[in-house]
Backbone as XML, in Angstrom:
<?xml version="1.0"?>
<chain id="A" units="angstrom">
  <residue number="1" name="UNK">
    <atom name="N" x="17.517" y="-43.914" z="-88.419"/>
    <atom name="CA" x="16.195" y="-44.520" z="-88.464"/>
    <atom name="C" x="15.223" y="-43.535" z="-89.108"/>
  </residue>
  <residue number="2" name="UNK">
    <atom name="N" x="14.442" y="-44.406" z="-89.719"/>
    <atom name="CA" x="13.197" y="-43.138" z="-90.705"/>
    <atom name="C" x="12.700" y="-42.650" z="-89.525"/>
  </residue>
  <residue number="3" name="UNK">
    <atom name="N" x="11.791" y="-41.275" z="-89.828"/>
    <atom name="CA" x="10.514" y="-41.092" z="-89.211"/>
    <atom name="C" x="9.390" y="-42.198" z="-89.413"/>
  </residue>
  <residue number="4" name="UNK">
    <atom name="N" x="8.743" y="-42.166" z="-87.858"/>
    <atom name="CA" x="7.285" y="-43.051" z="-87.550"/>
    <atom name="C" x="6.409" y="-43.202" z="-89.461"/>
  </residue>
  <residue number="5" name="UNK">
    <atom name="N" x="6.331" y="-41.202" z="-89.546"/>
    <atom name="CA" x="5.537" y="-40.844" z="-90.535"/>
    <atom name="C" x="5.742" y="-41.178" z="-91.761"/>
  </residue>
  <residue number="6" name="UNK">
    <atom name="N" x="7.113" y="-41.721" z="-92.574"/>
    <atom name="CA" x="7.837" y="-42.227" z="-93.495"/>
    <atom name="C" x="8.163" y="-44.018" z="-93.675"/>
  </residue>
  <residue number="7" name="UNK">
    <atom name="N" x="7.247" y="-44.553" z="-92.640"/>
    <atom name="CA" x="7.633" y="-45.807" z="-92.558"/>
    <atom name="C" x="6.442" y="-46.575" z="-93.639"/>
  </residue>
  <residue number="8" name="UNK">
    <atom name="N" x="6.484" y="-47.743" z="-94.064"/>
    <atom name="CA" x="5.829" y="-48.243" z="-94.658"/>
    <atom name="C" x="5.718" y="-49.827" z="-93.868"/>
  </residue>
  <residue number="9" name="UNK">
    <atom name="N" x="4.289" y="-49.919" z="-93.424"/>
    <atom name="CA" x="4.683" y="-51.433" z="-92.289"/>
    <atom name="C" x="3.522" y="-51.925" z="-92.400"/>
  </residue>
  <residue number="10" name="UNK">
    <atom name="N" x="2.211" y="-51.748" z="-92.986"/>
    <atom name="CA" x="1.185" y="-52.654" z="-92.948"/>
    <atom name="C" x="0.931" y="-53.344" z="-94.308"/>
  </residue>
  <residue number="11" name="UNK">
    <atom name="N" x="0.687" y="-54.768" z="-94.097"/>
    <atom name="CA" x="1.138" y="-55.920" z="-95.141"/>
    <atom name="C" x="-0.146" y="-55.062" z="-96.553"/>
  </residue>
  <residue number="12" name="UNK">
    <atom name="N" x="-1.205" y="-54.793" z="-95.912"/>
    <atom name="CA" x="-1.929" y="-54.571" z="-97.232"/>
    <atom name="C" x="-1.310" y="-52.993" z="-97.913"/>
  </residue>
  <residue number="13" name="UNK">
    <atom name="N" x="-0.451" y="-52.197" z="-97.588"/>
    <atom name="CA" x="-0.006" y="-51.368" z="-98.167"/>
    <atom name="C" x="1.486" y="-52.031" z="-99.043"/>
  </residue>
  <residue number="14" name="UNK">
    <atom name="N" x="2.111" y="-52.861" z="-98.790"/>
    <atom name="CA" x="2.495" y="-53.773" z="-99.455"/>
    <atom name="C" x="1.825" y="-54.398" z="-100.451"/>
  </residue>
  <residue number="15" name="UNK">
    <atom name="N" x="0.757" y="-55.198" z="-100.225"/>
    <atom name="CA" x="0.275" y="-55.648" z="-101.398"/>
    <atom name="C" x="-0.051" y="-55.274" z="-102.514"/>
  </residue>
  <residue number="16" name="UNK">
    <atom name="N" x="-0.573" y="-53.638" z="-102.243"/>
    <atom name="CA" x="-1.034" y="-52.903" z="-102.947"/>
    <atom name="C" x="0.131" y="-51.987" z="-103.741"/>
  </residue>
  <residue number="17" name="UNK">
    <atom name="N" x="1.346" y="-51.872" z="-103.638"/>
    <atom name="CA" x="2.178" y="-51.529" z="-103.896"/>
    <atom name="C" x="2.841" y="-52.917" z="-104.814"/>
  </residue>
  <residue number="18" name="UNK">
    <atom name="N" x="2.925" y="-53.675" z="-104.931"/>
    <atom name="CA" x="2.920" y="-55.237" z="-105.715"/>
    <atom name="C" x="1.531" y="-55.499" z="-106.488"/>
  </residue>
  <residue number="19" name="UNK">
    <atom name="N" x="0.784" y="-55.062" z="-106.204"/>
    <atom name="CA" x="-0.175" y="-55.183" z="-107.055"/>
    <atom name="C" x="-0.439" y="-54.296" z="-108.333"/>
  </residue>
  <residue number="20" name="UNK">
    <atom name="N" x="0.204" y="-52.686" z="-107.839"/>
    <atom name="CA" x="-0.109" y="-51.792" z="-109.024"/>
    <atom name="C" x="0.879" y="-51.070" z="-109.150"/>
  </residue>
  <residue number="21" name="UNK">
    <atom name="N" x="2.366" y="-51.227" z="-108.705"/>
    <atom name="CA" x="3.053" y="-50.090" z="-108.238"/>
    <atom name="C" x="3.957" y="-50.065" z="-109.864"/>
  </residue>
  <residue number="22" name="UNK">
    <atom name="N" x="5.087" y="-49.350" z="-110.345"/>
    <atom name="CA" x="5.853" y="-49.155" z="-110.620"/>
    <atom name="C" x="6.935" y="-50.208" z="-110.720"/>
  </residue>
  <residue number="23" name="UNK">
    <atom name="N" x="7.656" y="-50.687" z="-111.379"/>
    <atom name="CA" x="8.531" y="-51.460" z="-111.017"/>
    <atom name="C" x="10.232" y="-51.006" z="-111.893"/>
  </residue>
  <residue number="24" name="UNK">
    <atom name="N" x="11.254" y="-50.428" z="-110.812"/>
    <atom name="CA" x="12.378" y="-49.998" z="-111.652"/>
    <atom name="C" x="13.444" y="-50.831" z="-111.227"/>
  </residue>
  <residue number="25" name="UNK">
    <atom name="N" x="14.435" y="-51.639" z="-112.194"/>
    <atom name="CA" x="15.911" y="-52.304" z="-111.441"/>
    <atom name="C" x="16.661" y="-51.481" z="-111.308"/>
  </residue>
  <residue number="26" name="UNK">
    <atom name="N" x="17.798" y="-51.627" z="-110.811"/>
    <atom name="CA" x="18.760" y="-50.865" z="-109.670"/>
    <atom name="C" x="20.140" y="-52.351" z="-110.442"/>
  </residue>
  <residue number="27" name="UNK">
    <atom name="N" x="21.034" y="-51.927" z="-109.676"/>
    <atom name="CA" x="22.095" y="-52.845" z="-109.677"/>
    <atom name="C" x="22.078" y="-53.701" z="-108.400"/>
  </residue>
  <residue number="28" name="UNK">
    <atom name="N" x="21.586" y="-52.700" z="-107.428"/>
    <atom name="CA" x="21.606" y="-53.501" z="-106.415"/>
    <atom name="C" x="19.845" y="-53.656" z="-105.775"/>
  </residue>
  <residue number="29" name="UNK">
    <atom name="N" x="18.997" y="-53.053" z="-106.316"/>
    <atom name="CA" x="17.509" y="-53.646" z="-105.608"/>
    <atom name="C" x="16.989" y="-53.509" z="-106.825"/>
  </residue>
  <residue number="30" name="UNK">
    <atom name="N" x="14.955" y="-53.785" z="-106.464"/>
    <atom name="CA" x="14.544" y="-53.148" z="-107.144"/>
    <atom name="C" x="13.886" y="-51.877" z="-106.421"/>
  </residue>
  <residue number="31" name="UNK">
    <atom name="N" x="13.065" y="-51.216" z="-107.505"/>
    <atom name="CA" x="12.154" y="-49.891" z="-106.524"/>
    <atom name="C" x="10.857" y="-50.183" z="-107.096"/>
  </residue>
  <residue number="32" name="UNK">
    <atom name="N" x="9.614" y="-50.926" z="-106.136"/>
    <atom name="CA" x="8.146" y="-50.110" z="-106.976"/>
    <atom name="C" x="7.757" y="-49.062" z="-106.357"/>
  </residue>
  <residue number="33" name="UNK">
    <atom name="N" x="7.103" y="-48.495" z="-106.864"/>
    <atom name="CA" x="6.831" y="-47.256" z="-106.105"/>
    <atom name="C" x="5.027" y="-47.505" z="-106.469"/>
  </residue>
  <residue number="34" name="UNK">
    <atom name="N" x="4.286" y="-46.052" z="-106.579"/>
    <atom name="CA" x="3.027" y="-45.841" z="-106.304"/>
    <atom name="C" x="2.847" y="-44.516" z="-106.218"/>
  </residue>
  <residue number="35" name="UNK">
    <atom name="N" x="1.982" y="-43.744" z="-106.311"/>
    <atom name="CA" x="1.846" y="-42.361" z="-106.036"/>
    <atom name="C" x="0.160" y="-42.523" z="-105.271"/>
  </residue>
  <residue number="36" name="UNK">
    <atom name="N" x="0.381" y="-41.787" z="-104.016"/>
    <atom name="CA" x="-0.965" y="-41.740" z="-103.365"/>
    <atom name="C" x="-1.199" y="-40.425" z="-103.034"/>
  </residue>
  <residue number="37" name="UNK">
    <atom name="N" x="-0.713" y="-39.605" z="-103.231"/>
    <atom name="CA" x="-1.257" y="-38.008" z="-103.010"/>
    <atom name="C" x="-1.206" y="-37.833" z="-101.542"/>
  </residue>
  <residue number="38" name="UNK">
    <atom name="N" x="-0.420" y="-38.815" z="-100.475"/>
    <atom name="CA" x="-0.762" y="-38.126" z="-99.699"/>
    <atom name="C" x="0.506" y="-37.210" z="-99.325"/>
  </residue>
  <residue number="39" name="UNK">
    <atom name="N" x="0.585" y="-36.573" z="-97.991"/>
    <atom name="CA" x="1.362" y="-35.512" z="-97.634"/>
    <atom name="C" x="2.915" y="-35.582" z="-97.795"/>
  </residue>
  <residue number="40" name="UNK">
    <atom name="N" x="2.924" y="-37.481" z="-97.154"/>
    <atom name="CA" x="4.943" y="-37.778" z="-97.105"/>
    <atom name="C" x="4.271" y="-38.510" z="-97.698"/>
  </residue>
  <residue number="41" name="UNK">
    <atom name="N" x="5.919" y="-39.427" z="-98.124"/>
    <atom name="CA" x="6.358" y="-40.314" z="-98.915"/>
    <atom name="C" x="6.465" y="-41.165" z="-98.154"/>
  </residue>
  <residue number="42" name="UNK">
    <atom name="N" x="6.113" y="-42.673" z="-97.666"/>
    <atom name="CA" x="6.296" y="-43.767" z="-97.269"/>
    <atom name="C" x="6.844" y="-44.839" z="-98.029"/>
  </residue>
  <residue number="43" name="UNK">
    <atom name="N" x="8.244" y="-45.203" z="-97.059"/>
    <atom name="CA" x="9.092" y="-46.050" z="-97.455"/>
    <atom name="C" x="9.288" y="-47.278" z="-97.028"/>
  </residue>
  <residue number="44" name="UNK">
    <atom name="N" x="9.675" y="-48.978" z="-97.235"/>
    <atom name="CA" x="9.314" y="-50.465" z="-96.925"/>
    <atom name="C" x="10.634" y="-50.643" z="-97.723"/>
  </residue>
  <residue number="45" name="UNK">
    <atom name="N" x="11.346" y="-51.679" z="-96.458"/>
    <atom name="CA" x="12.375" y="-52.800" z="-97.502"/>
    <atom name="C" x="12.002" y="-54.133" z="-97.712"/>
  </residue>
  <residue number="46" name="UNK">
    <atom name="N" x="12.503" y="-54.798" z="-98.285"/>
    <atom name="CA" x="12.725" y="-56.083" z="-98.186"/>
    <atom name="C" x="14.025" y="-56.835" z="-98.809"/>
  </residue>
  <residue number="47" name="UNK">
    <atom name="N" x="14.468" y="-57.475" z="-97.240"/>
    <atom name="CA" x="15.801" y="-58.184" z="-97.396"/>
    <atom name="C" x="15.417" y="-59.855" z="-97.246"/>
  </residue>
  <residue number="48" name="UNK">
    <atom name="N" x="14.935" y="-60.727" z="-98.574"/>
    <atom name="CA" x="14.480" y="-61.589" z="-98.351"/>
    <atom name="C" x="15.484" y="-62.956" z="-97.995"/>
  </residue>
  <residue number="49" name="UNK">
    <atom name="N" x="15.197" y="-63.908" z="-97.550"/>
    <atom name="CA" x="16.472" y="-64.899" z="-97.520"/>
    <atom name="C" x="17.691" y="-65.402" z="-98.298"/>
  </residue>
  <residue number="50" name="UNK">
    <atom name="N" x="16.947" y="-65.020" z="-99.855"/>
    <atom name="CA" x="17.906" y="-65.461" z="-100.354"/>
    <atom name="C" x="19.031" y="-64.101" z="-100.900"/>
  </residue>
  <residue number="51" name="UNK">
    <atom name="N" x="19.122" y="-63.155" z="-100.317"/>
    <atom name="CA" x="20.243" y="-62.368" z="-99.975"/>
    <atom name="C" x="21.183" y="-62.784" z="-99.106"/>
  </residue>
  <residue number="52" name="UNK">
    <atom name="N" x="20.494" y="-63.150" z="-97.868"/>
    <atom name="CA" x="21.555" y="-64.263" z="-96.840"/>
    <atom name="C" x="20.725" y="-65.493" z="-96.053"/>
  </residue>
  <residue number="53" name="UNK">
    <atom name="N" x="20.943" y="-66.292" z="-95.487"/>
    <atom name="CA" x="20.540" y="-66.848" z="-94.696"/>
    <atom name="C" x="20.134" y="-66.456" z="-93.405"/>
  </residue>
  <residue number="54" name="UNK">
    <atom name="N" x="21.658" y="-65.202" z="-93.079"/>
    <atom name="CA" x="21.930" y="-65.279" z="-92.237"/>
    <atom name="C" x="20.995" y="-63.984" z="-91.436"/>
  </residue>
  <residue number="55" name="UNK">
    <atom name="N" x="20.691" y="-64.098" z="-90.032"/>
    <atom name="CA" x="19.926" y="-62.871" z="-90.323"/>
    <atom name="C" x="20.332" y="-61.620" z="-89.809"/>
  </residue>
  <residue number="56" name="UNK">
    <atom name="N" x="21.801" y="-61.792" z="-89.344"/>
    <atom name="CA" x="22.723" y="-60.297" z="-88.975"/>
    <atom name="C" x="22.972" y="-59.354" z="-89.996"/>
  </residue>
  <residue number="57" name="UNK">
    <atom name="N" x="23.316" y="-60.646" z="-91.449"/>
    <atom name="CA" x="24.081" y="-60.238" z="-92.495"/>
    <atom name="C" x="22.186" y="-58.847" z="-93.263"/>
  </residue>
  <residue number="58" name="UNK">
    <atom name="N" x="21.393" y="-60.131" z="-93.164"/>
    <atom name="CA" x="20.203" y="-59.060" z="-93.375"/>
    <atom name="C" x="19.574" y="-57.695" z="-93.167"/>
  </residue>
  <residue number="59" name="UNK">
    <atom name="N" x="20.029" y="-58.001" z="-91.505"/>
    <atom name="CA" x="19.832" y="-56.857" z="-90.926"/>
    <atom name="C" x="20.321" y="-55.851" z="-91.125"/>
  </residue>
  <residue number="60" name="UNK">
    <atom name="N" x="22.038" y="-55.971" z="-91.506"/>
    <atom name="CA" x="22.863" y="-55.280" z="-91.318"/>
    <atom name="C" x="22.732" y="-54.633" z="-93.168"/>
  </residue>
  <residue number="61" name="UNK">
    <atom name="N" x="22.345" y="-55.157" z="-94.366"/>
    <atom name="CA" x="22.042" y="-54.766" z="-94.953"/>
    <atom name="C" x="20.418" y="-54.491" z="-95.042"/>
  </residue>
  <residue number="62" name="UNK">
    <atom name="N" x="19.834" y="-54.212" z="-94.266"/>
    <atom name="CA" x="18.577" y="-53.275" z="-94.423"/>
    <atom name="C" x="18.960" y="-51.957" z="-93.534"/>
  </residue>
  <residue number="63" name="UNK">
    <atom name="N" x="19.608" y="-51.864" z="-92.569"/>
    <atom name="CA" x="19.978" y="-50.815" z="-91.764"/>
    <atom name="C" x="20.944" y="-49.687" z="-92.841"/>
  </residue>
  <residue number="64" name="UNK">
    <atom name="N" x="21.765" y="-50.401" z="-93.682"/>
    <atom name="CA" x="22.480" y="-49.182" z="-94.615"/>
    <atom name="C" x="21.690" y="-48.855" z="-95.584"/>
  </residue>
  <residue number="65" name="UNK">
    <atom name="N" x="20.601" y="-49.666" z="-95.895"/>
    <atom name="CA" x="19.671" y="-49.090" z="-97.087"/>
    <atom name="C" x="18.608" y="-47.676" z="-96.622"/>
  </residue>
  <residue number="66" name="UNK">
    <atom name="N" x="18.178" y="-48.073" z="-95.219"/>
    <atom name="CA" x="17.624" y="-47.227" z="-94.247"/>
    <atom name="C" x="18.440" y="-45.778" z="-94.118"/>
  </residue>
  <residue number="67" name="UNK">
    <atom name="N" x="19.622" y="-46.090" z="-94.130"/>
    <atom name="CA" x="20.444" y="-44.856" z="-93.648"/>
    <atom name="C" x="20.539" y="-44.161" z="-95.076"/>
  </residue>
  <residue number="68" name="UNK">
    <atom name="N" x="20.945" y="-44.672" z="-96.088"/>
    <atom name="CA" x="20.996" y="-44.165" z="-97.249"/>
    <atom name="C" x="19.533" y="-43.286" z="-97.609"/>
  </residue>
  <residue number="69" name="UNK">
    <atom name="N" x="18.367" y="-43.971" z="-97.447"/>
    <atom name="CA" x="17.082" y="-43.130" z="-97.713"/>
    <atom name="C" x="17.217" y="-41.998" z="-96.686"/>
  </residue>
  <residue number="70" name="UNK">
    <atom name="N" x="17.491" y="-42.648" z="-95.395"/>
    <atom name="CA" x="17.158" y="-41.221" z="-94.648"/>
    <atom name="C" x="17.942" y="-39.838" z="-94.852"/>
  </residue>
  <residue number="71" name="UNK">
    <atom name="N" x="19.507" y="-40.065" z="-95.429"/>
    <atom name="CA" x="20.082" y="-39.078" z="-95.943"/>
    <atom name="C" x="19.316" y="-38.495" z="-96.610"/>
  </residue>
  <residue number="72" name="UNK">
    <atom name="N" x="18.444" y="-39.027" z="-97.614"/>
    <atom name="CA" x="18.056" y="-38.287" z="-98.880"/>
    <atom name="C" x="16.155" y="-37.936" z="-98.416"/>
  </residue>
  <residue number="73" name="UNK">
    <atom name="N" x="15.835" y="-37.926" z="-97.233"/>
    <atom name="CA" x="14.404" y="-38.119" z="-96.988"/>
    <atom name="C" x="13.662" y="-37.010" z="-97.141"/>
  </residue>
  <residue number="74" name="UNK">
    <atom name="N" x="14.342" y="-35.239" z="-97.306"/>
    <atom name="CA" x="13.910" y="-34.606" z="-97.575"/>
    <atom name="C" x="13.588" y="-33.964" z="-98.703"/>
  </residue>
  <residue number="75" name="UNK">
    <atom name="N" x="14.865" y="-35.013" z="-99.635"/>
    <atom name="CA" x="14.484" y="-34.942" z="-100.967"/>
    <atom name="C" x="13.825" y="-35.791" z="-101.881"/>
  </residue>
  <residue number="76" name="UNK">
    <atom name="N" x="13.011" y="-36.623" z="-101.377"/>
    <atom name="CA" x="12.127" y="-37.570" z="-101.532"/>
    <atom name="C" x="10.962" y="-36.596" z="-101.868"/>
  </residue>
  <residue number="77" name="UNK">
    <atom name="N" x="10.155" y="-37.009" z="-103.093"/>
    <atom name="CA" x="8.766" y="-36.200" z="-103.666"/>
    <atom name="C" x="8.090" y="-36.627" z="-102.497"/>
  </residue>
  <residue number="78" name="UNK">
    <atom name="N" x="7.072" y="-35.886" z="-101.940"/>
    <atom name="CA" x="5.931" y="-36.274" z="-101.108"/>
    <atom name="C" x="4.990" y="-37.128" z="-101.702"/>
  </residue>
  <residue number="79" name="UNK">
    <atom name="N" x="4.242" y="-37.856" z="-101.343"/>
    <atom name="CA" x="2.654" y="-38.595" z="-102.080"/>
    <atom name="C" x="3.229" y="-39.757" z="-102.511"/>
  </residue>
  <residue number="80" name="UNK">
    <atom name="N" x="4.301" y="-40.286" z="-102.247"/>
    <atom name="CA" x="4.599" y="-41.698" z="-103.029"/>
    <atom name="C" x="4.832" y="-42.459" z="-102.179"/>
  </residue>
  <residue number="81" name="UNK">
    <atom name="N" x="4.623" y="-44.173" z="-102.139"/>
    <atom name="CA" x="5.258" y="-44.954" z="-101.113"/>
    <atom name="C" x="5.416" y="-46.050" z="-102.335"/>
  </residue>
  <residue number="82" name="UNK">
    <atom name="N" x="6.963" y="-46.495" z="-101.281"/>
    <atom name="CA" x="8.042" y="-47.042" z="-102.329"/>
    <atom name="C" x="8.440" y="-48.068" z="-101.263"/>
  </residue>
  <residue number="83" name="UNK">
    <atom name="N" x="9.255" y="-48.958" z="-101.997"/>
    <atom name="CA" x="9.195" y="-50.320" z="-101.485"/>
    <atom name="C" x="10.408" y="-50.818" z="-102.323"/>
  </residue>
  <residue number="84" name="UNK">
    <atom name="N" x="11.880" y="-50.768" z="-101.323"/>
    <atom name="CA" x="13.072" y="-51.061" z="-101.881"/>
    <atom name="C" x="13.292" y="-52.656" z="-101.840"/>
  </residue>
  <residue number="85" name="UNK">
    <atom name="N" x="13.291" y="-53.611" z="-102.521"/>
    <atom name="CA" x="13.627" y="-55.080" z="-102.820"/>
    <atom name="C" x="15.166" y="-55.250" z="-102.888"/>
  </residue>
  <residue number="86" name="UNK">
    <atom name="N" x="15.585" y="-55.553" z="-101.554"/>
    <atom name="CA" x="16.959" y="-55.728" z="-102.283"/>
    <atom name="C" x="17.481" y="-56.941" z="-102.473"/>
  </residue>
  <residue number="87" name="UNK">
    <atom name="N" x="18.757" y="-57.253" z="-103.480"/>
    <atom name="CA" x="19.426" y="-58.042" z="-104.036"/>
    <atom name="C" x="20.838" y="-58.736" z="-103.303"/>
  </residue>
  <residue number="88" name="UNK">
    <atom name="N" x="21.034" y="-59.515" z="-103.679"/>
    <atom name="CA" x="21.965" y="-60.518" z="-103.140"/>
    <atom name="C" x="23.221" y="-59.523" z="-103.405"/>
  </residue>
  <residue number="89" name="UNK">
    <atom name="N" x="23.466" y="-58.752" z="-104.458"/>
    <atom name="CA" x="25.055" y="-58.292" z="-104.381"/>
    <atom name="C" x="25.117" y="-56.837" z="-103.735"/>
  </residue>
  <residue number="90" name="UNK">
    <atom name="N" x="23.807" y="-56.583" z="-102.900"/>
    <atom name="CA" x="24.174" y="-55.098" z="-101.884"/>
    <atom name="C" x="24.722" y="-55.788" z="-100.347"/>
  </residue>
  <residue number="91" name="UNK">
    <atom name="N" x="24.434" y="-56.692" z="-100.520"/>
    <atom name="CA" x="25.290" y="-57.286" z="-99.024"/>
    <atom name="C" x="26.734" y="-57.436" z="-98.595"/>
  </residue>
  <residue number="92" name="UNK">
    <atom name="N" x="27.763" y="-56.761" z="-100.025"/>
    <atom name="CA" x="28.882" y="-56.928" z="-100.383"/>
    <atom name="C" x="29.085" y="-55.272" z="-100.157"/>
  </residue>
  <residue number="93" name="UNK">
    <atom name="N" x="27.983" y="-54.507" z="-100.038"/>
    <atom name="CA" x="28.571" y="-53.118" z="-100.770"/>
    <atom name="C" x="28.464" y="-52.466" z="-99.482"/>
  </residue>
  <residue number="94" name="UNK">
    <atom name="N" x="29.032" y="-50.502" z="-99.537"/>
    <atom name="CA" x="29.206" y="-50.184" z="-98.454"/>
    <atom name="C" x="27.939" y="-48.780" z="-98.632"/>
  </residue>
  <residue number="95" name="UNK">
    <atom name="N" x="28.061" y="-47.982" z="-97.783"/>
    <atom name="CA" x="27.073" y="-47.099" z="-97.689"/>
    <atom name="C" x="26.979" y="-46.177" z="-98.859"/>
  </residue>
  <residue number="96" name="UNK">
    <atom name="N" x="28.191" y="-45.728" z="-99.056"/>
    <atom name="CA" x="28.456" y="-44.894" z="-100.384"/>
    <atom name="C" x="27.976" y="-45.310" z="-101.507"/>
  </residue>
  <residue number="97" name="UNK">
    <atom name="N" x="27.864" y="-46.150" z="-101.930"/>
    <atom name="CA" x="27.907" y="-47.190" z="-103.132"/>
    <atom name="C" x="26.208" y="-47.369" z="-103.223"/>
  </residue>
  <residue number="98" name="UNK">
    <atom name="N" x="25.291" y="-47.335" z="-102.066"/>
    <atom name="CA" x="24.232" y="-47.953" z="-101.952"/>
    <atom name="C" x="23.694" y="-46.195" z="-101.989"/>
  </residue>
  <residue number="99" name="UNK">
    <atom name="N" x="24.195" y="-45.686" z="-101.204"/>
    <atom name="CA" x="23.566" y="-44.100" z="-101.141"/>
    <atom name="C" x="23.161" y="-44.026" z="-102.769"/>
  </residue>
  <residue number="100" name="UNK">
    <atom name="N" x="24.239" y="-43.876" z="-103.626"/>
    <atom name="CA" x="24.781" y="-43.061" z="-105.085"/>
    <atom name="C" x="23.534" y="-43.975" z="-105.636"/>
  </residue>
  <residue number="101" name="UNK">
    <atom name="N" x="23.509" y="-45.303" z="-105.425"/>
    <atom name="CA" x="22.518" y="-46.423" z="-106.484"/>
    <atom name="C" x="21.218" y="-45.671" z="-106.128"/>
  </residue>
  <residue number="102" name="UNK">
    <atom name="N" x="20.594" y="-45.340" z="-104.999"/>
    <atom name="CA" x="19.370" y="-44.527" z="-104.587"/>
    <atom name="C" x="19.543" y="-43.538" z="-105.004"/>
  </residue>
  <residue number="103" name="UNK">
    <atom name="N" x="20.021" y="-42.495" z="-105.010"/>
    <atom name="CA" x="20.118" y="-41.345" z="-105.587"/>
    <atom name="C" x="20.075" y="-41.558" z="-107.059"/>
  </residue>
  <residue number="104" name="UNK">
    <atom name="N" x="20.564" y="-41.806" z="-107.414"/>
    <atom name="CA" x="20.561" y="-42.223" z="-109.209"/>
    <atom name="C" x="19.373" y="-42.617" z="-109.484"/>
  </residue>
  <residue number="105" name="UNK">
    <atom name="N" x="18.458" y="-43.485" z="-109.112"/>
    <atom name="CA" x="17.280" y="-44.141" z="-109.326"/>
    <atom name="C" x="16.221" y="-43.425" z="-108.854"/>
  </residue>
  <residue number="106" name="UNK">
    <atom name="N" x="16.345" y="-42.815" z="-108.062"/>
    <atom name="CA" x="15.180" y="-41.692" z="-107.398"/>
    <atom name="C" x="15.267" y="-40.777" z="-108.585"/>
  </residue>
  <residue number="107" name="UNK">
    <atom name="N" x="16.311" y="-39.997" z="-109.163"/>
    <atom name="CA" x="16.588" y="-39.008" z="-110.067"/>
    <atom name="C" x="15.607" y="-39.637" z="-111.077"/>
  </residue>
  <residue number="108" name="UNK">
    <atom name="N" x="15.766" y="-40.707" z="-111.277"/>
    <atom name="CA" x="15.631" y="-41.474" z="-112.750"/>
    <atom name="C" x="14.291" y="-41.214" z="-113.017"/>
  </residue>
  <residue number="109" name="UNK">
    <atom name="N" x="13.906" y="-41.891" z="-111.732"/>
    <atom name="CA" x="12.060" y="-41.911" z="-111.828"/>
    <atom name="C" x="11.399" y="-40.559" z="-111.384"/>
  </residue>
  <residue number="110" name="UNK">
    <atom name="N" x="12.070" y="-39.707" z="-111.420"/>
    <atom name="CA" x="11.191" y="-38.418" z="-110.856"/>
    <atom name="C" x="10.948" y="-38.114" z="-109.735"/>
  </residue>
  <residue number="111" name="UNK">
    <atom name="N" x="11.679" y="-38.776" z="-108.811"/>
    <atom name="CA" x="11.145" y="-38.881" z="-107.148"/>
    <atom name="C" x="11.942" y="-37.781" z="-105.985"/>
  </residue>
  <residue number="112" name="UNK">
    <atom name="N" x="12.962" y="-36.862" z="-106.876"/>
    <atom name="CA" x="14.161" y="-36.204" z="-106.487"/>
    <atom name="C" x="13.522" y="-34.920" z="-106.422"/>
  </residue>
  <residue number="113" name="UNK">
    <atom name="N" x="13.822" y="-33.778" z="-105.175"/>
    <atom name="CA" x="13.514" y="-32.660" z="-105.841"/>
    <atom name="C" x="14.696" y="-32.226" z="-105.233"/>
  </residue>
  <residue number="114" name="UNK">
    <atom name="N" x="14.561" y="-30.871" z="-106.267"/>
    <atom name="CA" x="16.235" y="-30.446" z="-106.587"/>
    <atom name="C" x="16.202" y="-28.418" z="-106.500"/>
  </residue>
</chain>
């Protein structure tokens, strides 16, 4: 589970992240991001219905997307909040597979420190 301080949960920090953010595809999500200068990086999924109906299958793919960021949470740039969209074919995939797609895409956009 993220930290409290890394979470992203109020709808207008969403909006505002859809309104001006970044927008990168993935194979399996998308990423917008945002840069706000502040201290951490705050992170938001969304596993919308039409990934599943079902809402175990949802859950159960937002919980490995969760685990995958939190592996990588210290190497996350500070000042950005990002907002993972995911796709109908990560509900097929396993942790490894979803880790490597985040890692790759964080690299991509500059969000990695190394």
């Amino acid at each position: 589970m993220l930290p409290l301080k890394n979470r992203l949960k109020k709808k207008k920090d969403f909006e505002n992240i859809f309104a001006k953010g970044k927008t990168t595809k993935a194979r399996y999500f998308f990423l917008k991001t945002i840069e706000t200068g502040s201290l951490d990086s705050r992170i938001g999924f969304i596993v919308s219905k039409k990934v599943s109906k079902k809402a175990v299958e949802r859950n159960r793919t937002k919980r490995l997307f969760r685990e995958a960021v939190r592996l990588n949470i210290a190497r996350i740039k500070p000042g950005y909040d990002l907002v993972f969209i995911v796709l109908n074919l990560a509900k097929e995939k396993d942790l490894t597979e979803i880790k490597k797609e985040i890692e790759f895409i964080l690299g991509k956009n500059g969000l990695l420190i190394n």
